[in-house]
C-alpha positions as CSV (number, residue, x, y, z in Angstrom):
1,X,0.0,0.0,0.0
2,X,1.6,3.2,-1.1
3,X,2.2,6.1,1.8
4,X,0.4,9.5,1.6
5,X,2.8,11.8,0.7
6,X,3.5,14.7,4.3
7,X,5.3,17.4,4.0
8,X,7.2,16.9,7.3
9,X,7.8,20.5,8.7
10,X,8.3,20.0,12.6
11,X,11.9,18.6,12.4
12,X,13.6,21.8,12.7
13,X,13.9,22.9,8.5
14,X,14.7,26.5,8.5
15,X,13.6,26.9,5.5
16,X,10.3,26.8,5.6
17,X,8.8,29.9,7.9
18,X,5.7,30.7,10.3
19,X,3.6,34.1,9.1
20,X,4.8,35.0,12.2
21,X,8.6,34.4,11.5
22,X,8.1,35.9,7.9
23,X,7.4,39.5,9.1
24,X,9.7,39.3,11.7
25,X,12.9,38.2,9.7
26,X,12.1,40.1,6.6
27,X,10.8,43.2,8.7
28,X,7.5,43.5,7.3
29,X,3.9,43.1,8.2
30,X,1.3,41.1,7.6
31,X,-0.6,43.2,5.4
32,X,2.2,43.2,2.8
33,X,2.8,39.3,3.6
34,X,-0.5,39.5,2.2
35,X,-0.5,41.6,-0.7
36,X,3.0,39.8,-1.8
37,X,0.4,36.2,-1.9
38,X,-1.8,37.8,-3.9
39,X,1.2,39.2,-6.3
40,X,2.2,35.4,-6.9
41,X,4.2,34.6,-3.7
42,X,4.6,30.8,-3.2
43,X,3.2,29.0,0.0
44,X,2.0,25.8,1.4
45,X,-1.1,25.6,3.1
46,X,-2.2,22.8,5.2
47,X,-5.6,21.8,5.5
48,X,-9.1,23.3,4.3
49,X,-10.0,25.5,7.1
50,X,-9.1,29.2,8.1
51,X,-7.1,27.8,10.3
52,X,-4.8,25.8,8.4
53,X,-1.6,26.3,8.5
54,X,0.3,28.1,5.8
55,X,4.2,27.6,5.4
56,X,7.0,29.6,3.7
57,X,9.9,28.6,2.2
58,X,12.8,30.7,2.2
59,X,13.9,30.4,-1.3
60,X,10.3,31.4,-2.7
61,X,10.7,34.4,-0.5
62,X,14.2,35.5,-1.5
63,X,12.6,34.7,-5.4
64,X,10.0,36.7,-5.2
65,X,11.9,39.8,-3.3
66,X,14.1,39.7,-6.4
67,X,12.0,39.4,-8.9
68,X,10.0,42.3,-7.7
69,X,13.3,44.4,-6.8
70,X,12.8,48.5,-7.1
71,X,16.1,50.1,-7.6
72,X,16.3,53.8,-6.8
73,X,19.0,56.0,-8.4
């Protein structure tokens, strides 16, 4: 019998991030955590409810952030 495939997140991988830890490494809050979803960031949520639990991985982050990079001159 083939095993569901789990995305095991509870052994200590930095790189996938809380909401929480999101604004607070990247300084931000979670308004523009929000808008940056809804700009195409990538994320992994768990479950079907509202309180499932949504998951960040660093690299999508560090993607994104340059791919939408502003410089000022």
């Amino acid at each position: 019998m083939n095993e569901p495939f789990r995305l095991n997140l509870k052994d200590g991988d930095l790189d996938y991030l809380k909401t929480k830890q999101v604004c607070q490494d990247y300084n931000i809050s979670r308004m523009t955590l929000e808008s940056w979803k809804k700009k195409g960031l990538k994320y992994y949520k768990i479950g079907n409810s509202k309180t499932s639990m949504i998951k960040y991985k660093r690299q999508h982050l560090e993607d994104f952030m340059e791919k939408h990079l502003v410089c000022i001159i």
